[in-house]
PyMOL Python script that loads the backbone (N, CA, C, O; Angstrom):
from pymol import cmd

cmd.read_pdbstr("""\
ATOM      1  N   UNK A   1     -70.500-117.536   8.166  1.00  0.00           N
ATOM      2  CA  UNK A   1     -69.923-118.786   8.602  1.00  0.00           C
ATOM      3  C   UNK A   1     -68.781-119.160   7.648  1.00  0.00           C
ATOM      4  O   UNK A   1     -69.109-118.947   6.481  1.00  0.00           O
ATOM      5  N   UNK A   2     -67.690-119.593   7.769  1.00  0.00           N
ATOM      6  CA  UNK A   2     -66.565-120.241   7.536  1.00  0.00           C
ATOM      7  C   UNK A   2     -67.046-121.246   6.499  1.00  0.00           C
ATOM      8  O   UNK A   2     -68.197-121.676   6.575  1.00  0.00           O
ATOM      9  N   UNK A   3     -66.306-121.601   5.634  1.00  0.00           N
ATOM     10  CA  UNK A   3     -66.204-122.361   4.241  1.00  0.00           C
ATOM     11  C   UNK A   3     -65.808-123.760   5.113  1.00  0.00           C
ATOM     12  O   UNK A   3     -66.312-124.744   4.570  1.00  0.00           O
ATOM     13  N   UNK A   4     -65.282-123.986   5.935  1.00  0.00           N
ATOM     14  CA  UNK A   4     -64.815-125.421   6.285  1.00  0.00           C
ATOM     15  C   UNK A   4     -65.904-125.307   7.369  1.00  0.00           C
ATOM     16  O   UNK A   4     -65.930-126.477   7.749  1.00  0.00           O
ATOM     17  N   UNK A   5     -66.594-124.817   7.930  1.00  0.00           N
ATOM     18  CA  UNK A   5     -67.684-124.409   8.888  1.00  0.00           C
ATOM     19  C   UNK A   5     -68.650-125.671   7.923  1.00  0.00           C
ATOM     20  O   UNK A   5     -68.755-126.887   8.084  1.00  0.00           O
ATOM     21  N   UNK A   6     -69.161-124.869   7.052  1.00  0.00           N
ATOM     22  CA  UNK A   6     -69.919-124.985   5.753  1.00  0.00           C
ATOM     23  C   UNK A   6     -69.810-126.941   5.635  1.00  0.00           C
ATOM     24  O   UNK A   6     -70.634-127.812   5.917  1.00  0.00           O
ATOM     25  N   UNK A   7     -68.836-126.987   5.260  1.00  0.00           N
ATOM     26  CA  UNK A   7     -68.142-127.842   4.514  1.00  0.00           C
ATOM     27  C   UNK A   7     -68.602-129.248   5.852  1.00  0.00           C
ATOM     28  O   UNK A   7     -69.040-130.344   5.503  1.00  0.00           O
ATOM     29  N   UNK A   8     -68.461-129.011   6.730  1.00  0.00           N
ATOM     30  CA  UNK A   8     -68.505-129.760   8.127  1.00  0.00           C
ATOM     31  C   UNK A   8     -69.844-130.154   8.692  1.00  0.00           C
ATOM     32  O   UNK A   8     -70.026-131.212   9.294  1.00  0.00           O
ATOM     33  N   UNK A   9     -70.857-129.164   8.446  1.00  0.00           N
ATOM     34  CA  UNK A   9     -72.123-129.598   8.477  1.00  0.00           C
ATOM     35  C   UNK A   9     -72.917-130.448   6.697  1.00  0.00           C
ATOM     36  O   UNK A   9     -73.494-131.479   6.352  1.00  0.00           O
ATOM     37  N   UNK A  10     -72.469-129.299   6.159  1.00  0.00           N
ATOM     38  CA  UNK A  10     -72.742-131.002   4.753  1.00  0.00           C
ATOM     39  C   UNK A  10     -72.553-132.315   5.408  1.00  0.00           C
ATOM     40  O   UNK A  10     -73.438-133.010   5.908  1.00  0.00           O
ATOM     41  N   UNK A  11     -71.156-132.593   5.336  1.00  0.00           N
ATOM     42  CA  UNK A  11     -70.858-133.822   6.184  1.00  0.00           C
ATOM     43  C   UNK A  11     -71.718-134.533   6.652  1.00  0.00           C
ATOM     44  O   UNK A  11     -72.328-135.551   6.324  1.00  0.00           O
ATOM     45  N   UNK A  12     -71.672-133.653   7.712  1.00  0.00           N
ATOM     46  CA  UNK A  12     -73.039-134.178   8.969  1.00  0.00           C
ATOM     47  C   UNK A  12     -74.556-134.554   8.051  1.00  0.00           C
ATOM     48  O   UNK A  12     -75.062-135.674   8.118  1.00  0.00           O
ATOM     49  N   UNK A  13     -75.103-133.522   7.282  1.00  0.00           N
ATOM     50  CA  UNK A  13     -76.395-133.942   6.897  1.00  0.00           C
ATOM     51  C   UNK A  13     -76.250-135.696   5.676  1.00  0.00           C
ATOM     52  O   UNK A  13     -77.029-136.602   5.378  1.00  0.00           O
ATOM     53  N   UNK A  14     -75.100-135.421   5.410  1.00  0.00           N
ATOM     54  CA  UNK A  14     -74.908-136.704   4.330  1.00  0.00           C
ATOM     55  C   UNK A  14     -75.277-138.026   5.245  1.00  0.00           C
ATOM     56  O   UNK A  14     -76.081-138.931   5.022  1.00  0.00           O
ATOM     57  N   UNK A  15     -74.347-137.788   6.413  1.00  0.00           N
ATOM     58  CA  UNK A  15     -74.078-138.998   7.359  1.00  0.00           C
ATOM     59  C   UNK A  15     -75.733-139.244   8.153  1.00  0.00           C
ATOM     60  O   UNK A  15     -76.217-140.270   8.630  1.00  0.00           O
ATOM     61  N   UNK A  16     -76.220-138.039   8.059  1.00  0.00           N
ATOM     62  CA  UNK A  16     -78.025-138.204   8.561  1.00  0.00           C
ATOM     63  C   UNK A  16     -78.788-139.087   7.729  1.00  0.00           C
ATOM     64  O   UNK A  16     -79.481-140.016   8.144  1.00  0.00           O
ATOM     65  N   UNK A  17     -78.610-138.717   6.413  1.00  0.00           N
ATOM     66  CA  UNK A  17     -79.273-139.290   5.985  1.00  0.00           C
ATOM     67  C   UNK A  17     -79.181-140.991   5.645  1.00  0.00           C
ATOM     68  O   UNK A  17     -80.022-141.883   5.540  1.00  0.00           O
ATOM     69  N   UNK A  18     -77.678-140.918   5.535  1.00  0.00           N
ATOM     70  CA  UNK A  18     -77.175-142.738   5.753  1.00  0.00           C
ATOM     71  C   UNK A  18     -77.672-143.544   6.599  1.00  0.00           C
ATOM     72  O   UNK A  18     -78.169-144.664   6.485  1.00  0.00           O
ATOM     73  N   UNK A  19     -77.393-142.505   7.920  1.00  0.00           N
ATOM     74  CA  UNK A  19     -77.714-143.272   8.958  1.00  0.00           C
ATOM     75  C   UNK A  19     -79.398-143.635   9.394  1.00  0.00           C
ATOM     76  O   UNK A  19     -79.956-144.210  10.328  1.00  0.00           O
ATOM     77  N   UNK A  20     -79.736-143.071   8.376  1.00  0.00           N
ATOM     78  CA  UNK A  20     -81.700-142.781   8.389  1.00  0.00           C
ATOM     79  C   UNK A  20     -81.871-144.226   7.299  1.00  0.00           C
ATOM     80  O   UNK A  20     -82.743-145.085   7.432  1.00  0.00           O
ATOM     81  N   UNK A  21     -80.837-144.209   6.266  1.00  0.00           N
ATOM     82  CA  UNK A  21     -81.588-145.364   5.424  1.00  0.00           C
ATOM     83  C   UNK A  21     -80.608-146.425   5.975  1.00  0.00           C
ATOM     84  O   UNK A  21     -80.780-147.420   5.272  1.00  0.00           O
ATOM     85  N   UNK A  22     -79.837-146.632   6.730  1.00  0.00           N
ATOM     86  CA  UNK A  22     -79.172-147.797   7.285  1.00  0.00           C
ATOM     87  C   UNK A  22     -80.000-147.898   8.895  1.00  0.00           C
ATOM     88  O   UNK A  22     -79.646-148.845   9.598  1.00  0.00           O
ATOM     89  N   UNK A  23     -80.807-147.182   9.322  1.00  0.00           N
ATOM     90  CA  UNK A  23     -81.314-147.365  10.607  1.00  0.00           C
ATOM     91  C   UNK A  23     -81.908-148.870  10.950  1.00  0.00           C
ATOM     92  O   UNK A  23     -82.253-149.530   9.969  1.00  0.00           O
ATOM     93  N   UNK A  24     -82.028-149.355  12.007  1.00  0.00           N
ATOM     94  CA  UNK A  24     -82.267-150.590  12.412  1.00  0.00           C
ATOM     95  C   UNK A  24     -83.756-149.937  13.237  1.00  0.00           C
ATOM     96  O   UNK A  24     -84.386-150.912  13.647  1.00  0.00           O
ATOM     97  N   UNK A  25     -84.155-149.218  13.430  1.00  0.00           N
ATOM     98  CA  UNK A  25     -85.618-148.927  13.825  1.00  0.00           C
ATOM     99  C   UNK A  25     -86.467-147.419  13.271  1.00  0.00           C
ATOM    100  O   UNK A  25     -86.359-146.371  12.634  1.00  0.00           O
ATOM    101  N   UNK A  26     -86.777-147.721  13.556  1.00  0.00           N
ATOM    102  CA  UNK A  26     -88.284-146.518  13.209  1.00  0.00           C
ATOM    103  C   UNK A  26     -88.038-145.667  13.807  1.00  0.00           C
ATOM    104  O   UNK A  26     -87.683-144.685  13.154  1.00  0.00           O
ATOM    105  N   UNK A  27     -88.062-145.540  15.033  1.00  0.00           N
ATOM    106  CA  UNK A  27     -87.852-144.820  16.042  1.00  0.00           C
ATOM    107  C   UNK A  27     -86.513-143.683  16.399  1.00  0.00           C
ATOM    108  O   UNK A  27     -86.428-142.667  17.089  1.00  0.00           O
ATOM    109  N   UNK A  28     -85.448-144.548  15.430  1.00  0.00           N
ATOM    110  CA  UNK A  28     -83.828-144.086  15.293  1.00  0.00           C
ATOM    111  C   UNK A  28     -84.079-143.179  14.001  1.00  0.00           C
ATOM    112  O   UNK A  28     -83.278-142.257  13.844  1.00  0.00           O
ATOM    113  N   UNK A  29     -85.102-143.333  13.057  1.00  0.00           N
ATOM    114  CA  UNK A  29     -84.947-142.875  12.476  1.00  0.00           C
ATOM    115  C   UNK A  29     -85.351-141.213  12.081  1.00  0.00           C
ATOM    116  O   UNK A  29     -84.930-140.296  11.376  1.00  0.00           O
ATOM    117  N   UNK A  30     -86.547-141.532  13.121  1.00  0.00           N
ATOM    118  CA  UNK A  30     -87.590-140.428  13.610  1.00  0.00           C
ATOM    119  C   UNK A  30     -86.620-139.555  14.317  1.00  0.00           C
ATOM    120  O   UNK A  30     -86.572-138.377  13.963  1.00  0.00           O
ATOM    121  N   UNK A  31     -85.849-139.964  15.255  1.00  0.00           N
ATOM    122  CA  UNK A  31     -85.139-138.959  16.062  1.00  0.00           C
ATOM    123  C   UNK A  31     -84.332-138.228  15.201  1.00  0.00           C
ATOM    124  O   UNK A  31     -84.490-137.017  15.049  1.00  0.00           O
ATOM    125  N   UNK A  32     -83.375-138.951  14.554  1.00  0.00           N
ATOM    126  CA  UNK A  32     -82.306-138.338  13.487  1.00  0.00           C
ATOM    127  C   UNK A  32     -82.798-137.533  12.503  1.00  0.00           C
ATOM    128  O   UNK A  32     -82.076-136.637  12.067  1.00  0.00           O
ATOM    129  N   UNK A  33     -84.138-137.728  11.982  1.00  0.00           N
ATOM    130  CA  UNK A  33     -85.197-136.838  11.131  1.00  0.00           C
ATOM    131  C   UNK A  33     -85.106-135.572  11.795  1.00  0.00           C
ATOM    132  O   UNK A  33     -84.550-134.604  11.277  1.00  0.00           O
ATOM    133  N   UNK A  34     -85.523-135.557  12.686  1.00  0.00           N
ATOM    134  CA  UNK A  34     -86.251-134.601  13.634  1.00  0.00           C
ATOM    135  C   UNK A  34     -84.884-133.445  14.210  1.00  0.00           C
ATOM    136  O   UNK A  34     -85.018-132.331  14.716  1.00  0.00           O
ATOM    137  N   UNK A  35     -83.863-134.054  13.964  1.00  0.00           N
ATOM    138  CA  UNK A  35     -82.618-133.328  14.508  1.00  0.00           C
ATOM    139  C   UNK A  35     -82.245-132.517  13.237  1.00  0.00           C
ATOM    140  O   UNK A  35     -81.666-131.430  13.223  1.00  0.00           O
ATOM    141  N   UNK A  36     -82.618-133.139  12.321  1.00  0.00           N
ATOM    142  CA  UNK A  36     -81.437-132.618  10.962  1.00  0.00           C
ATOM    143  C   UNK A  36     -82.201-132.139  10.205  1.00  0.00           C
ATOM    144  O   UNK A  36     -81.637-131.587   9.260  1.00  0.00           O
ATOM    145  N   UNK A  37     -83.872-132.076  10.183  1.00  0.00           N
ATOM    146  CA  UNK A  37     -84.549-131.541   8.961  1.00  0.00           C
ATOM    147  C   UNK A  37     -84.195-130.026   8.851  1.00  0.00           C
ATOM    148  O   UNK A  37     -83.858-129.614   7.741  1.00  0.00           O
ATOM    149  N   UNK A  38     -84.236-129.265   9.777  1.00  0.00           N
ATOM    150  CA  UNK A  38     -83.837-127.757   9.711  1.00  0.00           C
ATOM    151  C   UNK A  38     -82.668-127.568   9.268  1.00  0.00           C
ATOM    152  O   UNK A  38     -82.803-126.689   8.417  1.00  0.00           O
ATOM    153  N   UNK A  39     -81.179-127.970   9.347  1.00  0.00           N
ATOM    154  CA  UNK A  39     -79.879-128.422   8.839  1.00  0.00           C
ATOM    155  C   UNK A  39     -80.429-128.226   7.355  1.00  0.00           C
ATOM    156  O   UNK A  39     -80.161-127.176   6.769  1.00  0.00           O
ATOM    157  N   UNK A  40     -81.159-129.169   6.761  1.00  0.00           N
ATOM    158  CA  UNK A  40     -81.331-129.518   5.528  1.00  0.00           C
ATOM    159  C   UNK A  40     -82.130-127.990   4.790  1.00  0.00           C
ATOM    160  O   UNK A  40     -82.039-127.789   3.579  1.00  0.00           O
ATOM    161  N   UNK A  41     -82.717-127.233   5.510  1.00  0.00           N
ATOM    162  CA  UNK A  41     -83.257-126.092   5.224  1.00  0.00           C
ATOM    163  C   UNK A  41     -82.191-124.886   5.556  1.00  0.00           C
ATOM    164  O   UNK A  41     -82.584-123.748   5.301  1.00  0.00           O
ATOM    165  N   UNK A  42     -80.904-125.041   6.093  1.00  0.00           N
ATOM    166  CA  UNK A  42     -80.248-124.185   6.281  1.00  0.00           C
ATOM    167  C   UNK A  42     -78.707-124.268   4.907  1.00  0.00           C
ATOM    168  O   UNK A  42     -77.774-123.721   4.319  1.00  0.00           O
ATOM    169  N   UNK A  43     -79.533-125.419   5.150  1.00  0.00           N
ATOM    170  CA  UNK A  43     -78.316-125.697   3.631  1.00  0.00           C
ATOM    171  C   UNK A  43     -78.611-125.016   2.495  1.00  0.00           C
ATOM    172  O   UNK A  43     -77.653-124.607   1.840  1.00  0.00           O
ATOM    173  N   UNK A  44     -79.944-124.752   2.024  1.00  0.00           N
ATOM    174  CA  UNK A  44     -80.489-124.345   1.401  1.00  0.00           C
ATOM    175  C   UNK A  44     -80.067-122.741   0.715  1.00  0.00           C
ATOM    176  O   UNK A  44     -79.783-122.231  -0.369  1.00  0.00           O
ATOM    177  N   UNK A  45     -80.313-122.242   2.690  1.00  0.00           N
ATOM    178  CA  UNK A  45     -80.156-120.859   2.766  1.00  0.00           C
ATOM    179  C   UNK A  45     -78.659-120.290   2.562  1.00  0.00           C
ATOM    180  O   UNK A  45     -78.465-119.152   2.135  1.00  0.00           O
ATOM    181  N   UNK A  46     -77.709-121.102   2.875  1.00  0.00           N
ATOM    182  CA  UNK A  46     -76.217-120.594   2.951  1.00  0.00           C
ATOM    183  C   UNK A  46     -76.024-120.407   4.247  1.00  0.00           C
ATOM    184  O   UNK A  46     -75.145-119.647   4.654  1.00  0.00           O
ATOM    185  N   UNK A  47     -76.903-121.148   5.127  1.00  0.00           N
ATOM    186  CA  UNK A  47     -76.513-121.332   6.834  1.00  0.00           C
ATOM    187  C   UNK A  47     -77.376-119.954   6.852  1.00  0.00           C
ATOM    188  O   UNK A  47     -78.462-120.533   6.830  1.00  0.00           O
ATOM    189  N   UNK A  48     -77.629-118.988   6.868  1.00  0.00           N
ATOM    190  CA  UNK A  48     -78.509-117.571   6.861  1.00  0.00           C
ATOM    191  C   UNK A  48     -78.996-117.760   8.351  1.00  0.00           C
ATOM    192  O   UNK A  48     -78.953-118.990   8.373  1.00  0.00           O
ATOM    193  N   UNK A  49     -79.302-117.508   9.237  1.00  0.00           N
ATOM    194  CA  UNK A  49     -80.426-117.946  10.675  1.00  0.00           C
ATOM    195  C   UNK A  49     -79.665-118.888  11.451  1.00  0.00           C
ATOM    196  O   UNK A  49     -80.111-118.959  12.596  1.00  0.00           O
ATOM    197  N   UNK A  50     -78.676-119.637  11.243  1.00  0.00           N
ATOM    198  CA  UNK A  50     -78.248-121.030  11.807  1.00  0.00           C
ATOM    199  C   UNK A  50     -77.852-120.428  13.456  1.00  0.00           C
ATOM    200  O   UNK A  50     -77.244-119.441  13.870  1.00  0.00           O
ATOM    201  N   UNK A  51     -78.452-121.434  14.018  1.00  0.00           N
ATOM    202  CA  UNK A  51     -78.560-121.090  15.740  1.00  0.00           C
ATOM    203  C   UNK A  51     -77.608-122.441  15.922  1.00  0.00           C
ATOM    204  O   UNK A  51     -78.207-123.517  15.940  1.00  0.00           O
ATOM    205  N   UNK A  52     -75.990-122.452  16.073  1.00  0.00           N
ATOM    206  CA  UNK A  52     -75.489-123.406  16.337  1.00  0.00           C
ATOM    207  C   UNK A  52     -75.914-124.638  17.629  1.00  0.00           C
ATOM    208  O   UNK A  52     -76.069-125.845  17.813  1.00  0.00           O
ATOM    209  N   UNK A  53     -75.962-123.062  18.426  1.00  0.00           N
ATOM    210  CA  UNK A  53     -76.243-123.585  20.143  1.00  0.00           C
ATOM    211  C   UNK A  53     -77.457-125.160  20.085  1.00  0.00           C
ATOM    212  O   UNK A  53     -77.447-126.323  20.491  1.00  0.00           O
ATOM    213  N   UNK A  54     -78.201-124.414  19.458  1.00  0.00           N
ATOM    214  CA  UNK A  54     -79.757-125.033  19.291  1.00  0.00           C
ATOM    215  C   UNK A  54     -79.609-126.521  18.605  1.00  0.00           C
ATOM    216  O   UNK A  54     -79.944-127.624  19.036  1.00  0.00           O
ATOM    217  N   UNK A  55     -79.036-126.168  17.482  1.00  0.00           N
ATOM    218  CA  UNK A  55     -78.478-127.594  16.829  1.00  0.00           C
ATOM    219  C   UNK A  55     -77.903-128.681  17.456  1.00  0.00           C
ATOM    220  O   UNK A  55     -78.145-129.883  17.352  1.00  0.00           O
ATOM    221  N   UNK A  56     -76.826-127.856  18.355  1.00  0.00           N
ATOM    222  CA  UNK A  56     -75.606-128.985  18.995  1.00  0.00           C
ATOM    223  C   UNK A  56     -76.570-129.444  20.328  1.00  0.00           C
ATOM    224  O   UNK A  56     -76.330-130.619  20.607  1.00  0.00           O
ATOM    225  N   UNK A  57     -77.607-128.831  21.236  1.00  0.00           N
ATOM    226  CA  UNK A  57     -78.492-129.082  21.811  1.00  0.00           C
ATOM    227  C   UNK A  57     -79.099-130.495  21.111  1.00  0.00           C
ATOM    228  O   UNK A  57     -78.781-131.525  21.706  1.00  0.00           O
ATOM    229  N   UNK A  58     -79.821-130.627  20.080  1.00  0.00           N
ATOM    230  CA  UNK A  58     -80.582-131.417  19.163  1.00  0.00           C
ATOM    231  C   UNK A  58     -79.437-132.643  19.070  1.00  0.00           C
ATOM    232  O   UNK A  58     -79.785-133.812  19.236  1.00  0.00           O
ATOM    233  N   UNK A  59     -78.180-132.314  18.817  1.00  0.00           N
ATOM    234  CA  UNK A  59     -77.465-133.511  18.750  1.00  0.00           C
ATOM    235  C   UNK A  59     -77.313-133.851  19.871  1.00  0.00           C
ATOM    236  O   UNK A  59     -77.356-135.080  19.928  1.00  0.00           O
ATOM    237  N   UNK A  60     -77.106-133.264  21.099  1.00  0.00           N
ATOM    238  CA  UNK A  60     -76.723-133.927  22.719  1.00  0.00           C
ATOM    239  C   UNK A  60     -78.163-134.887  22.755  1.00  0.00           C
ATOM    240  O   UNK A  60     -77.993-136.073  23.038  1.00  0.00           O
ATOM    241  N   UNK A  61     -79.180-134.548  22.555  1.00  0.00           N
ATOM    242  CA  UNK A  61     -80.653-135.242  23.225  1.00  0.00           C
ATOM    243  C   UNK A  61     -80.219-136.394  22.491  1.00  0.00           C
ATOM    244  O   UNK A  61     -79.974-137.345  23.234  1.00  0.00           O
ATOM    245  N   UNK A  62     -80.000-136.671  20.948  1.00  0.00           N
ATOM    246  CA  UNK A  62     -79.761-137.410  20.311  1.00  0.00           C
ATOM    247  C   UNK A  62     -78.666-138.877  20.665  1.00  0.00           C
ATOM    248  O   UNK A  62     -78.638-140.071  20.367  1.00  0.00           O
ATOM    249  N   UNK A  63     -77.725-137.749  21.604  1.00  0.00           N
ATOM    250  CA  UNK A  63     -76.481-138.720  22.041  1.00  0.00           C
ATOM    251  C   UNK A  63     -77.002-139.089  23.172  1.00  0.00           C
ATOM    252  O   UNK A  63     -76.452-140.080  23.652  1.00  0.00           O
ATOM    253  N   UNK A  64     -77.923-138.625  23.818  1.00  0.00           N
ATOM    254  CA  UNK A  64     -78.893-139.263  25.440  1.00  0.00           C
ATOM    255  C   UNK A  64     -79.861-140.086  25.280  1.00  0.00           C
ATOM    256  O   UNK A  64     -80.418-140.818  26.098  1.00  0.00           O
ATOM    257  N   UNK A  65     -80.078-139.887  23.888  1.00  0.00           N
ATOM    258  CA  UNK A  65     -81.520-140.872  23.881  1.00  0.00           C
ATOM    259  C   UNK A  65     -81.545-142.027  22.884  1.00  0.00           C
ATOM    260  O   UNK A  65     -82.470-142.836  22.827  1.00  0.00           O
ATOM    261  N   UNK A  66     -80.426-142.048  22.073  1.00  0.00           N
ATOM    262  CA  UNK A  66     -79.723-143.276  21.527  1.00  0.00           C
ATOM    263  C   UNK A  66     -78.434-143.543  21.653  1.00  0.00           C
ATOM    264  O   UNK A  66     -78.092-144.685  21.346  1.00  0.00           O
ATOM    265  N   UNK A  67     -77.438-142.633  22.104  1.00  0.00           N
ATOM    266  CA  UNK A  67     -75.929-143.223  22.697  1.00  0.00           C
ATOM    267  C   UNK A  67     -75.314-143.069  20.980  1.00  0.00           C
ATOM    268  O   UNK A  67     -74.406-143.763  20.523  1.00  0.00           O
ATOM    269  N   UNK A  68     -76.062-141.992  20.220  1.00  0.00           N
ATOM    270  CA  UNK A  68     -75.385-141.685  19.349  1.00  0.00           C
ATOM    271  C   UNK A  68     -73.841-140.595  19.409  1.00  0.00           C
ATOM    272  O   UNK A  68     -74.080-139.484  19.882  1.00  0.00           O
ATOM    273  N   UNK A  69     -72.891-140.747  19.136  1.00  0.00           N
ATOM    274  CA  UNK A  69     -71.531-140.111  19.357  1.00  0.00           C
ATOM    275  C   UNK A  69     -71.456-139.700  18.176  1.00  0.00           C
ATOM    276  O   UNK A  69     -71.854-138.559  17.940  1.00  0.00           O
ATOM    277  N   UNK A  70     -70.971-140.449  17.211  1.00  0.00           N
ATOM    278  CA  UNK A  70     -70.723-140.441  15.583  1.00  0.00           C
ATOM    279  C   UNK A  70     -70.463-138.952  15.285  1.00  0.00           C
ATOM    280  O   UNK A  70     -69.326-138.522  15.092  1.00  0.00           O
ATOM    281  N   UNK A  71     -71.903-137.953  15.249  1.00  0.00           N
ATOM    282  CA  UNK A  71     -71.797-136.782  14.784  1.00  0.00           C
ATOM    283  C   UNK A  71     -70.434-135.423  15.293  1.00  0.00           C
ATOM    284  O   UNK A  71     -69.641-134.740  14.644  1.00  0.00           O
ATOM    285  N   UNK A  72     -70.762-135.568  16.774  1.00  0.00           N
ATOM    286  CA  UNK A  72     -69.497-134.947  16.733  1.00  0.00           C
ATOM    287  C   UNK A  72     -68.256-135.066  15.999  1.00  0.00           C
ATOM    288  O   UNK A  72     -67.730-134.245  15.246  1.00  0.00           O
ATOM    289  N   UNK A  73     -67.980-135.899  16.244  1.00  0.00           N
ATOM    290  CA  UNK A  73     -66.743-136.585  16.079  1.00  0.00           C
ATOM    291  C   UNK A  73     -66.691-136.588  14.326  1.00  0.00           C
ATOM    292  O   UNK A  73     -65.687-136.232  13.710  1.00  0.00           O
ATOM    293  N   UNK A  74     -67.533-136.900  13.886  1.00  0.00           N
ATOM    294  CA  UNK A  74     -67.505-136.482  12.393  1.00  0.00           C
ATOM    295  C   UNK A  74     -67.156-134.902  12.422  1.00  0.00           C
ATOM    296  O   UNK A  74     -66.132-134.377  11.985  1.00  0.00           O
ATOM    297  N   UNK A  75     -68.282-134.263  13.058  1.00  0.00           N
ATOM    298  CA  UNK A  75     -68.271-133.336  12.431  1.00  0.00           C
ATOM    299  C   UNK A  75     -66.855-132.228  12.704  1.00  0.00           C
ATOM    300  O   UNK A  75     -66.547-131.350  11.899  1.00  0.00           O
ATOM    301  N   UNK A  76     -66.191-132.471  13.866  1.00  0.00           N
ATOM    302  CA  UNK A  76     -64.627-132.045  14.333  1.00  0.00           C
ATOM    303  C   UNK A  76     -63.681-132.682  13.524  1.00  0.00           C
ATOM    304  O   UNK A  76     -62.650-132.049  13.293  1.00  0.00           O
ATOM    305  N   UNK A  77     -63.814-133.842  13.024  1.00  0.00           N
ATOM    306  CA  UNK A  77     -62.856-134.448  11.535  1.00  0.00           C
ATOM    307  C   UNK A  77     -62.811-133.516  10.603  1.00  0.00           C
ATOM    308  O   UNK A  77     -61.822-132.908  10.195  1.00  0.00           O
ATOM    309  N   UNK A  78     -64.216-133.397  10.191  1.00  0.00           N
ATOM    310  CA  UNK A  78     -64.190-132.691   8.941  1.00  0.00           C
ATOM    311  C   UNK A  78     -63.731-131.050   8.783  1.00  0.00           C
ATOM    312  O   UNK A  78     -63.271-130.426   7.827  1.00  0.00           O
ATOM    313  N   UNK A  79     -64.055-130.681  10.088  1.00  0.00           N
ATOM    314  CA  UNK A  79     -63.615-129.287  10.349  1.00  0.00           C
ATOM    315  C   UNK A  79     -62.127-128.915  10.327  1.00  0.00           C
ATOM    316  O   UNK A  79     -61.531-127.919   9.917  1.00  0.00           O
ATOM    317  N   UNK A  80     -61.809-129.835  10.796  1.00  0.00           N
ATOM    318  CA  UNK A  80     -60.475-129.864  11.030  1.00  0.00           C
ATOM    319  C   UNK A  80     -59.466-130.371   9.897  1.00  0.00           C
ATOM    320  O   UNK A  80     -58.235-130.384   9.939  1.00  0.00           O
ATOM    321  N   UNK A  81     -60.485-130.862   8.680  1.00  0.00           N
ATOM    322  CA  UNK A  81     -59.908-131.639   7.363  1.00  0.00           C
ATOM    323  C   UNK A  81     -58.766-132.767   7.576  1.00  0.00           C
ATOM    324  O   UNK A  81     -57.759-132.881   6.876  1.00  0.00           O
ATOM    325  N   UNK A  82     -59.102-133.533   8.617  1.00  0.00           N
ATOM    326  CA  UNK A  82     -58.732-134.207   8.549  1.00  0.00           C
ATOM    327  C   UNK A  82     -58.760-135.164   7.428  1.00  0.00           C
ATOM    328  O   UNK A  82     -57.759-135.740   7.002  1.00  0.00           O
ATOM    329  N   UNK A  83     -59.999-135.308   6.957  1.00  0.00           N
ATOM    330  CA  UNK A  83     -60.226-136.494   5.833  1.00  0.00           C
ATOM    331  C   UNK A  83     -60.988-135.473   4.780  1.00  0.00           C
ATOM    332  O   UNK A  83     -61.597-134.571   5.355  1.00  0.00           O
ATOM    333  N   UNK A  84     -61.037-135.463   3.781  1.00  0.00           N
ATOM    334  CA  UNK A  84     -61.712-134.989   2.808  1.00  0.00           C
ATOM    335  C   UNK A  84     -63.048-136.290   2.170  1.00  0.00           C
ATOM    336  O   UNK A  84     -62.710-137.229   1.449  1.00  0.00           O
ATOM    337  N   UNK A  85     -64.165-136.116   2.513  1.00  0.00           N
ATOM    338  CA  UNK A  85     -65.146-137.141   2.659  1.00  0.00           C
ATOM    339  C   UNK A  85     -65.759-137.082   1.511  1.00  0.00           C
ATOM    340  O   UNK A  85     -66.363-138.124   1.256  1.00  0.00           O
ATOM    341  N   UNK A  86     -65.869-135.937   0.402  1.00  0.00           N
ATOM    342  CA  UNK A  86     -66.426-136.205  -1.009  1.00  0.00           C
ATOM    343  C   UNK A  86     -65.217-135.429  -1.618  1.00  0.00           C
ATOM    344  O   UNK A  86     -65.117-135.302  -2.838  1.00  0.00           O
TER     345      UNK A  86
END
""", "prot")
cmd.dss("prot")
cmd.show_as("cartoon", "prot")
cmd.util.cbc("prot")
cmd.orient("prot")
């Protein structure tokens, strides 16, 4: 995987976890858990196994079942370096 690949899902897991301790329910938070804990184990690995398909799946349910957008859209910023976020 690509270094700005790389670089683009960090992103994403940072913004998980924000959005986990800024959550307004239990329930928001459980979902966003549940999407990103493997992310957080692939980070680990150097992406090693990473099934994109499967992931971006995990984020669509996410965008159907709370009207969450955010992640894409982060995560095509960052890819694209638009902003340098750390």
């Amino acid at each position: 995987m690509e270094n700005n690949k790389k670089y683009a899902y960090k992103v994403l897991i940072y913004q998980a976890f924000v959005d986990i301790k800024n959550n307004a329910t239990q329930e928001e938070a459980f979902h966003i858990a549940y999407v990103f804990h493997n992310l957080a184990l692939l980070l680990v690995k150097d992406f090693e196994g990473m099934n994109e398909a499967e992931f971006w799946g995990r984020i669509n349910f996410l965008q159907k079942k709370l009207g969450v957008k955010h992640y894409k859209e982060l995560f095509e910023s960052a890819l694209a370096n638009e902003e340098k976020f750390f």
